[in-house]
C-alpha positions as CSV (number, residue, x, y, z in Angstrom):
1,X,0.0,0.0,0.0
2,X,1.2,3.6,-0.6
3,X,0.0,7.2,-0.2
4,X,0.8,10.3,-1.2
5,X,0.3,12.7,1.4
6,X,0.3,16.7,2.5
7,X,-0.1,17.6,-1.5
8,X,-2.5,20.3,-2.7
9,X,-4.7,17.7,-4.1
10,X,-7.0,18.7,-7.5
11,X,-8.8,15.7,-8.1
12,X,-10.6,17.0,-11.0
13,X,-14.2,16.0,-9.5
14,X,-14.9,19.1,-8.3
15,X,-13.0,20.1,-5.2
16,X,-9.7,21.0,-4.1
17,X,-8.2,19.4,-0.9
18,X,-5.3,21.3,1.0
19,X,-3.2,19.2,2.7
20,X,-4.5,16.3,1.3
21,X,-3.6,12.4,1.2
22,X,-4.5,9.8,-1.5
23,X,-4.1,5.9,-0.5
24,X,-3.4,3.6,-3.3
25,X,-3.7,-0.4,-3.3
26,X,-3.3,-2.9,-6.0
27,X,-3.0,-0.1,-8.7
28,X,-6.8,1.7,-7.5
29,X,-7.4,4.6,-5.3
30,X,-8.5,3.3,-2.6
31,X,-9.2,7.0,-0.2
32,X,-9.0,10.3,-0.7
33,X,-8.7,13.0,1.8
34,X,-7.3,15.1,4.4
35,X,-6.0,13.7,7.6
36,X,-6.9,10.7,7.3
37,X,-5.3,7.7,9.4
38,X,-3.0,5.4,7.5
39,X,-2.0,1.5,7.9
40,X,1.3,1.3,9.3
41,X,3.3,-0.6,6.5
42,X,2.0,2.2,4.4
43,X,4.7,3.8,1.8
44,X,4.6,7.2,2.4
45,X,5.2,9.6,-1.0
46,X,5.6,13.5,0.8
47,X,4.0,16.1,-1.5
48,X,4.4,18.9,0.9
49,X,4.4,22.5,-0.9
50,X,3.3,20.4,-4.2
51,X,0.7,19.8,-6.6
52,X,-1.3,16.9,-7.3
53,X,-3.8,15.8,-9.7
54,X,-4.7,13.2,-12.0
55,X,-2.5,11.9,-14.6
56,X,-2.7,14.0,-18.3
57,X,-4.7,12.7,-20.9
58,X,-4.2,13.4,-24.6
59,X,-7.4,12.7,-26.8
60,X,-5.6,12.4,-29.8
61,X,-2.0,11.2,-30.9
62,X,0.3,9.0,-33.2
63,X,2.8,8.3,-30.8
64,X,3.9,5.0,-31.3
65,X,2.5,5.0,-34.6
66,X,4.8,7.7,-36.0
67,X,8.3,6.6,-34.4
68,X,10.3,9.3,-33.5
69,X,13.5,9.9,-35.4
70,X,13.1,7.0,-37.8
71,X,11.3,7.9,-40.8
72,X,9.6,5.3,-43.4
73,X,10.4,2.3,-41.2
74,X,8.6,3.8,-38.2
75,X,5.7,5.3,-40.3
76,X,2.8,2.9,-40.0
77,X,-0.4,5.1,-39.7
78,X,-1.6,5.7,-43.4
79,X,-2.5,2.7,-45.7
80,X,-2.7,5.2,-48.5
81,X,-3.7,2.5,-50.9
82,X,-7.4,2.8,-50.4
83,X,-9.3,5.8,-49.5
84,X,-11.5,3.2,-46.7
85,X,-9.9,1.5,-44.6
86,X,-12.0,0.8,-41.6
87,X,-10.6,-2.7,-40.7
88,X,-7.4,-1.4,-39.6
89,X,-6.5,-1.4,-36.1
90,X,-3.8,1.0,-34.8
91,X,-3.0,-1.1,-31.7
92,X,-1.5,-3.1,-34.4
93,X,1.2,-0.5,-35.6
94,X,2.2,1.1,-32.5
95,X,6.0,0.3,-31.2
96,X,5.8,0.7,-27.2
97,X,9.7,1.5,-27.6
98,X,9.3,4.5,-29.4
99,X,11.2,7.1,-26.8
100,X,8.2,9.6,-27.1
101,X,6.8,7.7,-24.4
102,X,9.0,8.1,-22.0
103,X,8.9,12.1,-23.0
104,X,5.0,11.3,-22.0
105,X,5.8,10.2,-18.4
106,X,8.0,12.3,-17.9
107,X,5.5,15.6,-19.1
108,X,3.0,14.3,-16.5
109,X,0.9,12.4,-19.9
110,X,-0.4,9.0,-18.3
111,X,-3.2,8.1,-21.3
112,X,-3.8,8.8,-24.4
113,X,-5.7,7.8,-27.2
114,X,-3.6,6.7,-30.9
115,X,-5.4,6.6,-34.2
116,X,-4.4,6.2,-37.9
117,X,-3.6,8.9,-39.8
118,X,-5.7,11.6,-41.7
119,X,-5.3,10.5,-45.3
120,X,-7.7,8.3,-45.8
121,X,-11.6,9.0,-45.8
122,X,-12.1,6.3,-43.2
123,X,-8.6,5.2,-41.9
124,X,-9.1,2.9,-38.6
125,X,-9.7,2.4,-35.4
126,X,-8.1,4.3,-32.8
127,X,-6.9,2.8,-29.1
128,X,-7.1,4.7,-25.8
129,X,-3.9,3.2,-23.9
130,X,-1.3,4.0,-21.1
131,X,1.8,5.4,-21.4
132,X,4.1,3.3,-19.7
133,X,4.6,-0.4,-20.8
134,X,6.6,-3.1,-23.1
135,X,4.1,-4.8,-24.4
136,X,0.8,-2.9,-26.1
137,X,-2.2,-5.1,-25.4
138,X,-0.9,-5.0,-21.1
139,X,-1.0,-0.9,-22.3
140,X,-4.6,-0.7,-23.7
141,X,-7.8,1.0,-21.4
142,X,-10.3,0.5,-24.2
143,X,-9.8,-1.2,-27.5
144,X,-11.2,0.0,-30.2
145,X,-12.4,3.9,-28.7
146,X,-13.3,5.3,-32.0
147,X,-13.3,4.6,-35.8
148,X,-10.9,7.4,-37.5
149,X,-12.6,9.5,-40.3
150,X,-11.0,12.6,-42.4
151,X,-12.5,15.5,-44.3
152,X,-10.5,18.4,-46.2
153,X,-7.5,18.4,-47.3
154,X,-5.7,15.2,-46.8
155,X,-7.3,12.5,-48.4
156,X,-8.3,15.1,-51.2
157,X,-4.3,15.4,-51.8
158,X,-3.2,11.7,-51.1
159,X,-5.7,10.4,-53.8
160,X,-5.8,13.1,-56.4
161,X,-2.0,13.1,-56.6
162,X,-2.7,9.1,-57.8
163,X,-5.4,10.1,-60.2
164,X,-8.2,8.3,-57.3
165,X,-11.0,9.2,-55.9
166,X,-11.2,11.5,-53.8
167,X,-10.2,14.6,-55.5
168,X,-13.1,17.1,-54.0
169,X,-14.8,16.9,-51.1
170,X,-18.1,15.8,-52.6
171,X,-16.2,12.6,-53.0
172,X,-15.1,12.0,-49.8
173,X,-18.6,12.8,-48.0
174,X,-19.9,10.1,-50.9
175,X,-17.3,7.5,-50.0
176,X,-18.3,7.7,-46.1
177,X,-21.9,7.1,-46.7
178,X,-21.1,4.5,-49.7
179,X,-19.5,2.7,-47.1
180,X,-22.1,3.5,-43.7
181,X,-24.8,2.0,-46.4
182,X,-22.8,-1.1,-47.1
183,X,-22.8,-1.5,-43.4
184,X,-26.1,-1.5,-42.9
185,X,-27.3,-3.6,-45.4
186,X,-24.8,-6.1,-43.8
187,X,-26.2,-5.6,-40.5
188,X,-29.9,-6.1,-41.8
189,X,-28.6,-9.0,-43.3
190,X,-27.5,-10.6,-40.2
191,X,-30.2,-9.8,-38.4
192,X,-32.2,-11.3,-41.2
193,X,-30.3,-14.8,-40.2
194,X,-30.8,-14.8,-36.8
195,X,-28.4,-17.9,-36.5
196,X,-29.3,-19.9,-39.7
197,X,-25.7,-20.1,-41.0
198,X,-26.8,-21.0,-44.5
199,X,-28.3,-17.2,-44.5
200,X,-25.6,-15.6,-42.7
201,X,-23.3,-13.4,-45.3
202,X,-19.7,-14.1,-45.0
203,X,-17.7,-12.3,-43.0
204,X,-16.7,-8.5,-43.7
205,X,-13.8,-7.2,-41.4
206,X,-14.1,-3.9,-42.9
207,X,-18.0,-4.1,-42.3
208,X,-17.9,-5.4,-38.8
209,X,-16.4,-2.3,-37.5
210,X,-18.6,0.1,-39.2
211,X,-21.7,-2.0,-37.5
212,X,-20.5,-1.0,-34.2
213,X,-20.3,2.7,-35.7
214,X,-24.1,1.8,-36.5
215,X,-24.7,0.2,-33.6
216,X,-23.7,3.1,-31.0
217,X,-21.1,1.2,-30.0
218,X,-18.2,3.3,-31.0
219,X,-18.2,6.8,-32.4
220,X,-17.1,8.4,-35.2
221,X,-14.0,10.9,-34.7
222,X,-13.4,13.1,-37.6
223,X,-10.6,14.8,-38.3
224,X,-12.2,18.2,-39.9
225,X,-10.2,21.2,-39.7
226,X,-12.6,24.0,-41.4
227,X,-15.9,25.0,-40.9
228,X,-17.4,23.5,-43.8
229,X,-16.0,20.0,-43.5
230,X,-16.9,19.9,-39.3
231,X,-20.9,20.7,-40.6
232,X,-20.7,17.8,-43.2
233,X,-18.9,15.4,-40.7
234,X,-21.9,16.2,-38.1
235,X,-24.3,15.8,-41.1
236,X,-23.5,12.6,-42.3
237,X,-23.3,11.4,-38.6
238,X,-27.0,12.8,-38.2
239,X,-28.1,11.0,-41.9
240,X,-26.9,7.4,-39.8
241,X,-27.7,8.3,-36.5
242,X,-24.1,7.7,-35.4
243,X,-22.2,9.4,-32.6
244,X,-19.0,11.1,-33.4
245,X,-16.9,13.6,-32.0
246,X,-14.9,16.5,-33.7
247,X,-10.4,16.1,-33.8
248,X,-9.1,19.6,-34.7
249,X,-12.2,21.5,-35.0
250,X,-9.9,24.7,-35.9
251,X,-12.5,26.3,-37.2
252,X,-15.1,25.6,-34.3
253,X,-15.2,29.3,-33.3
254,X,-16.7,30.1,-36.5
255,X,-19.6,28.1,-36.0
256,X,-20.0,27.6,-32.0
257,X,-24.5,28.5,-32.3
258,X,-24.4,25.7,-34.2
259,X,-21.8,22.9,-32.0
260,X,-23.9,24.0,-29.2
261,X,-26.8,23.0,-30.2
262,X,-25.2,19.8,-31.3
263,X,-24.2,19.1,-28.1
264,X,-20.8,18.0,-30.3
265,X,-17.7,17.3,-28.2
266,X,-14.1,18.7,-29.9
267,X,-11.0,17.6,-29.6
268,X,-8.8,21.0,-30.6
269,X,-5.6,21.6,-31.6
270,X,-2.5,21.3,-31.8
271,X,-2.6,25.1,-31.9
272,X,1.3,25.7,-30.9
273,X,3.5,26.0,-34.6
274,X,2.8,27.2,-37.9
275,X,0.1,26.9,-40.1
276,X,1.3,24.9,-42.8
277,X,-1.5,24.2,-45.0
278,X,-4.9,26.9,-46.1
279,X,-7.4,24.9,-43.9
280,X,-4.8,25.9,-40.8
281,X,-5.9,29.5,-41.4
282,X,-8.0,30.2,-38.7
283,X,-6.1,28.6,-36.5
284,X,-6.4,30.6,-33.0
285,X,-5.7,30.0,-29.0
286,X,-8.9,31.0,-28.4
287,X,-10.7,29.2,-30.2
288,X,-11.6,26.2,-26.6
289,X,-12.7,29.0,-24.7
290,X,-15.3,30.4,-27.3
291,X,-16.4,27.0,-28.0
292,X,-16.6,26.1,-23.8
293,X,-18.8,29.4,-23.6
294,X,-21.2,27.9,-26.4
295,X,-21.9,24.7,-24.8
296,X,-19.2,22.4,-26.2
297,X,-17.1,20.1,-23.9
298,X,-13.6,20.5,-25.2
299,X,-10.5,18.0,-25.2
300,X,-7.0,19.4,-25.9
301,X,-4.9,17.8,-28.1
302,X,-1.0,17.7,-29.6
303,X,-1.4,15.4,-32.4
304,X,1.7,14.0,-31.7
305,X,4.5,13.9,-33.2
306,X,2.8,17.2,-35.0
307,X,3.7,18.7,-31.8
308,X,5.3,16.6,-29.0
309,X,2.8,15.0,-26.1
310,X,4.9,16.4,-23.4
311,X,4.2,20.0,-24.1
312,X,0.5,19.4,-24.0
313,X,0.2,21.4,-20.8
314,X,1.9,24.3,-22.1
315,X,-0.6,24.3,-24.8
316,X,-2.8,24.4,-22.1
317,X,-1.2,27.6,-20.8
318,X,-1.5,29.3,-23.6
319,X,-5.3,28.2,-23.8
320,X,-5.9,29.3,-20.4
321,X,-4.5,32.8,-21.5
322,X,-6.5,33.0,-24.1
323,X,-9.7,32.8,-22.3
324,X,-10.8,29.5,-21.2
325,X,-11.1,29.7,-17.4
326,X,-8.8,28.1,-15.4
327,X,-10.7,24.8,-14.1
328,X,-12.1,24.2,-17.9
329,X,-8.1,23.9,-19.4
330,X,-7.6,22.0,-16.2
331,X,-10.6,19.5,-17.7
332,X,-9.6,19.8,-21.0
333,X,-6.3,17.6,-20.0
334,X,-8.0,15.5,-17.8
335,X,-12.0,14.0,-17.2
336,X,-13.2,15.5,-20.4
337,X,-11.2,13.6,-22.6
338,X,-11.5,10.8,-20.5
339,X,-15.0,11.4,-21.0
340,X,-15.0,11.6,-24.4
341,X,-12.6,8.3,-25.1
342,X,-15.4,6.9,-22.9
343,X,-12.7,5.9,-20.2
344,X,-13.7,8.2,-17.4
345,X,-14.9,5.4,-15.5
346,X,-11.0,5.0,-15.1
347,X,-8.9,7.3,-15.5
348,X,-9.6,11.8,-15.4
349,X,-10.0,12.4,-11.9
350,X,-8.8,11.6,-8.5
351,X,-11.8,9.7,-6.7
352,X,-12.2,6.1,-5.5
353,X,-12.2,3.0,-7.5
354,X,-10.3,4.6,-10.1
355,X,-6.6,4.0,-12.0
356,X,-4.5,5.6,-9.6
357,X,-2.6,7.2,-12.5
358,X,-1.3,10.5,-10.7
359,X,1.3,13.1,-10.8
360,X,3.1,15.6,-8.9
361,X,3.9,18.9,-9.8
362,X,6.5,21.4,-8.2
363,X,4.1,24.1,-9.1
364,X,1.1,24.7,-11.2
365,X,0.9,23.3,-14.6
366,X,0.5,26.5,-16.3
367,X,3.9,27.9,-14.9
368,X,6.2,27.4,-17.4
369,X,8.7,26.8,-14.5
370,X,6.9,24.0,-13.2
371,X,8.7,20.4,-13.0
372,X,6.7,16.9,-12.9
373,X,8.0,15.9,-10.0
374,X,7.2,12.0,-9.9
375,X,3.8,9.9,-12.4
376,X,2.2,7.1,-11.3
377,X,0.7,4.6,-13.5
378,X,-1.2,2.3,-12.0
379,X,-0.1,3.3,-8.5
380,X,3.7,2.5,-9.6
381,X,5.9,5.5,-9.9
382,X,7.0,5.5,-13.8
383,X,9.1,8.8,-13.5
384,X,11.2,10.9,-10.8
385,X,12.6,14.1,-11.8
């Protein structure tokens, strides 16, 4: 058993304890509180004149997926041989050993979600998993946590530049539904069978996982930069009756009335860097906080290795300055994307029962001084500055 004790404690559920102590057993939380009597074989972990909160949590990355420093060998999220792709699964291309992750750990980033790649209209299915680990499957929280779609730009130039369709985004909205109706049709057709094996279709991996789009089962996450292509994401999603979610959502701000009434979660970013392609444009810090003030539960997100994982809570600074209040940027690297990966039941917040994935700060995350001082994954300490 071990606890961390005497730590400003923000456990992300809605209160703040001062002086607080956290007891941790088998990997779970087991208490949370403030002076509270501890066993005596318990390892004590002294956070005194520190911060601590729950673990970081990035909604969308390709670490592991996108090797650092290697190039073609380590580049395994785009099948750019065919515009839909929905059978992939990235758990099967990430490489644990990439040494991003042990720039996650050592940022404070204890989850995170990995998903294909943006070039094709349908690319995958994306994994929410831990950040410390050798081997993936002992890594994952929730396999699969999404099916990867993409609008604008990227599957437009991956597939024109090899005389393919898609070439305009008519085409890639068509593709989508083309393949959502296929998926249906399969589905009806099972349910047709009910069991009778000489009526039951043969099996469709690429189907299978656009069923349990169908079904409710997963959601969509579409990776739609500009204003036009988020409204045609959300409308093909309405046409099905599919959940999805919005990665990027750059041009959110532009259309928040609208997300709002949605009731659309974003995951936005990476804002930090350049803005290397036209869809980028409107790319703005303060785009989370005009979308939290519309009604939108926002996620931030580096896109990793676009910008590196560990930075995510400077990101976050920058978003706080920008105008989204301090406890929302606080949320948006914690329970909300928890919430939205569907993992919050987990991992987000400090409170019983849960992963006791924690870490502690020197300072607050927002200071650009501030060091992570030690992360727990699963009650083990991962990291020590």
């Amino acid at each position: 058993m071990r606890a961390i004790i005497n730590g400003k404690v923000y456990t992300m559920a809605g209160r703040i304890i001062e002086g607080g102590t956290i007891l941790i057993e088998a990997g779970k939380i087991k208490a949370v509180g403030a002076n509270m009597p501890l066993p005596y074989d318990t390892e004590i972990i002294d956070a005194n004149h520190k911060l601590v909160m729950p673990g970081f949590i990035d909604a969308h990355t390709h670490i592991g997926i996108y090797e650092e420093g290697i190039g073609f060998e380590g580049a395994d999220g785009n099948e750019m041989t065919n515009p839909a792709t929905p059978h992939l699964r990235a758990i099967d291309g990430i490489n644990p050993m990439d040494p991003a992750f042990k720039g996650a750990v050592a940022g404070g980033v204890t989850c995170l979600t990995v998903a294909p790649g943006s070039a094709n209209v349908i690319g995958g299915t994306a994994v929410a998993i831990k950040t410390w680990g050798k081997l993936i499957d002992s890594m994952v929280v929730r396999d699969p946590v999404g099916l990867k779609i993409a609008f604008g730009e990227n599957p437009k130039r991956v597939y024109s530049s090899q005389k393919k369709s898609p070439s305009t985004r008519m085409a890639v909205a068509s593709i989508l539904r083309e393949n959502l109706v296929a998926a249906r049709s399969y589905m009806e057709k099972m349910d047709r069978a009910k069991g009778d094996e000489e009526k039951v279709p043969d099996r469709d991996l690429k189907l299978e996982v656009l069923v349990k789009v169908l079904k409710k089962e997963i959601p969509l996450r579409a990776h739609a930069h500009r204003a036009d292509d988020i409204t045609t994401a959300i409308r093909i999603a309405e046409e099905f009756d599919v959940d999805i979610c919005i990665e990027h959502c750059t041009e959110g701000h532009l259309i928040t009335d609208f997300l709002g009434e949605k009731k659309i979660s974003a995951m936005v970013g990476p804002t930090l860097g350049t803005r290397p392609k036209i869809e980028l444009v409107n790319t703005s810090f303060t785009t989370p906080g005009i979308l939290f003030r519309a009604g939108v539960k926002v996620a931030l997100i580096s896109d990793h290795p676009v910008f590196p994982v560990a930075q995510l809570p400077l990101q976050a600074a920058l978003v706080h300055k920008a105008g989204l209040p301090e406890e929302e940027t606080l949320k948006a690297i914690t329970i909300n994307p928890a919430e939205i990966m569907g993992i919050h039941h987990r991992v987000g917040s400090i409170e019983v029962g849960k992963d006791a994935d924690i870490i502690i700060l020197t300072g607050h995350p927002f200071d650009w001084q501030t060091q992570v001082e030690k992360t727990l994954i699963d009650g083990e300490i991962v990291y020590e500055h």
